[in-house]
N, C-alpha and C positions, 0 to 999 in steps of 0.2 A: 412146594416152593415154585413160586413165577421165575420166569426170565428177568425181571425188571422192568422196563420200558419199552415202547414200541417206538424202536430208533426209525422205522419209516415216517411215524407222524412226526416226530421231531426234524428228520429233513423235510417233509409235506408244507409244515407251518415256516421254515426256515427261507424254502422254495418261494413261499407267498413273500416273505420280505424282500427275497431276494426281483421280483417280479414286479412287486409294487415298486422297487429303486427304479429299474427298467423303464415303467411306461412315467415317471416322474420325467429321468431327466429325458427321455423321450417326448417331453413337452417342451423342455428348454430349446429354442430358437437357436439357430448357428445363424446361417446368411439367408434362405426360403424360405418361404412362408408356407404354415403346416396349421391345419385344425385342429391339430394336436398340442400346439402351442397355449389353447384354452383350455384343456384339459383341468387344471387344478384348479380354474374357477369354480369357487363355490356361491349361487346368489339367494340372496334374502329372499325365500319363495313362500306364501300362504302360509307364514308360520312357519317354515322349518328351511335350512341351508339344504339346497339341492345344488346338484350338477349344472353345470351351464345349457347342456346338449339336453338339458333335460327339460329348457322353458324357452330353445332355440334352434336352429338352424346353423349350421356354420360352415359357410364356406371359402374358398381362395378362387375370387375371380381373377387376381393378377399375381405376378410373383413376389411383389412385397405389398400386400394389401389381406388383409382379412373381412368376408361380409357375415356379419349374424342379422339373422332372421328372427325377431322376435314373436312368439305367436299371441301373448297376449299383452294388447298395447299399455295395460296398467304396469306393465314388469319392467318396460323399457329404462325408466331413472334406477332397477333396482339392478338389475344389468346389467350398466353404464357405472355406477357406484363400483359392485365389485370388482369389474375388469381395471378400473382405474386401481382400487385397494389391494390388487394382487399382487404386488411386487414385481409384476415383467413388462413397468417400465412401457405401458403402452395408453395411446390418450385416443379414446372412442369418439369419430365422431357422428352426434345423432342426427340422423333421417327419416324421423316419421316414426314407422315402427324397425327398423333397421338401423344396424351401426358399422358404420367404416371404420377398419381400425388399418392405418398405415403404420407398416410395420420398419420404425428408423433405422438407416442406414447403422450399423454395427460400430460404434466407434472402441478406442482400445478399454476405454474407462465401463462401458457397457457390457463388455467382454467378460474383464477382471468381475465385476458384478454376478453375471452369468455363472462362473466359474463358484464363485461362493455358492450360488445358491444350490449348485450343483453338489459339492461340498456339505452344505446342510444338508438336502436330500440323501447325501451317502450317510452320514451320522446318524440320520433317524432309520434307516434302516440297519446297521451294526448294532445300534440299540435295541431294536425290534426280534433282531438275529441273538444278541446275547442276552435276552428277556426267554427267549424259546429256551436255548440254552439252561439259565437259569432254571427253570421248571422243570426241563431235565432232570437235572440236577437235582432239585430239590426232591424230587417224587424217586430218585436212586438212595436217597440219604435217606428219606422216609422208609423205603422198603427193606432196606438195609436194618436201619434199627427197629422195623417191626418183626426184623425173621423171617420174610418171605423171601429174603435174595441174599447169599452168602457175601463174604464181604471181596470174594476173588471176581464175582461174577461184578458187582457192583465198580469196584475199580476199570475192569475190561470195557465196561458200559461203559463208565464216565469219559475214559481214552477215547474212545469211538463219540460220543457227542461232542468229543474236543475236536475231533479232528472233522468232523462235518462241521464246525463252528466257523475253524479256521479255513474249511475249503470255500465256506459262503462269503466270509469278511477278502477273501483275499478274489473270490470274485468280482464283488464291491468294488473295490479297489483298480483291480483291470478295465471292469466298464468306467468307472471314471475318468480313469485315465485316458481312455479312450475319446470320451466323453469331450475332457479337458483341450485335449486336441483338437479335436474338431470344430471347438469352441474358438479357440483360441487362431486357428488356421485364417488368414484375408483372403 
């Protein structure tokens, strides 16, 4: 008979969702300007959606100003596209092979915005979190009715992914909140 599941890769792959929410709204804009703010661009590159930082440069010359550097001058309209297509709400302006992006002063209606997308970003990671879960779960059920894991051990297990499930989601939750604040703070 096995143990059942290997509860550390289940918090491992849990860790990743919880990480990926992290550097998410860690791109959401409060009041400074952050290069991190570009983070979830993704731009139409040679055939396949790459990174931003990955066909750019990007820095904060001023506190409410973003500069990207574009390296190769045919990418610059495809650049300019995405940042516009991103949903954060910012209007690139182009320079050659470089783009100014001024970053608007914060109004309440922009905030509340923020705040959503914030909110999304938390739901796709709880999903992500009770997707790990899941397979857990599924691969205790499997081992259970194939004989390899008694049905005492399988229950104990299945406890124990609940409660790393719920220690992740209720993480979630705290950073948002957090999150929400800071957002929301003039």
């Amino acid at each position: 008979m096995s143990e059942g599941i290997d509860l550390n890769d289940v918090k491992r792959r849990m860790d990743g969702a919880v990480n990926a929410f992290k550097s998410d709204i860690a791109s959401l804009r409060t009041g400074r300007a952050s290069a991190n703010v570009l983070d979830p661009v993704m731009v139409e590159a040679y055939g396949s959606r790459v990174p931003l930082n990955q066909v750019a440069n990007i820095t904060v010359p001023e506190p409410r100003m973003l500069g990207v550097s574009i390296w190769d001058k045919s990418m610059v309209g495809a650049v300019d596209r995405a940042i516009r297509e991103s949903n954060l709400g910012l209007n690139p302006i182009v320079d050659g092979q470089n783009l100014r992006i001024p970053l608007p002063e914060l109004n309440e209606e922009r905030r509340r915005s923020l705040v959503k997308v914030a909110h999304d970003y938390a739901e796709k990671a709880k999903i992500a979190i009770r997707n790990v879960r899941r397979d857990g779960m599924d691969t205790l059920k499997k081992a259970e009715k194939d004989g390899d894991i008694g049905q005492d051990t399988s229950r104990s297990q299945s406890e124990k992914v609940q409660k790393i499930t719920d220690d992740m989601i209720s993480d979630i939750d705290r950073l948002l909140s957090e999150k929400e604040k800071e957002i929301m703070q003039v």
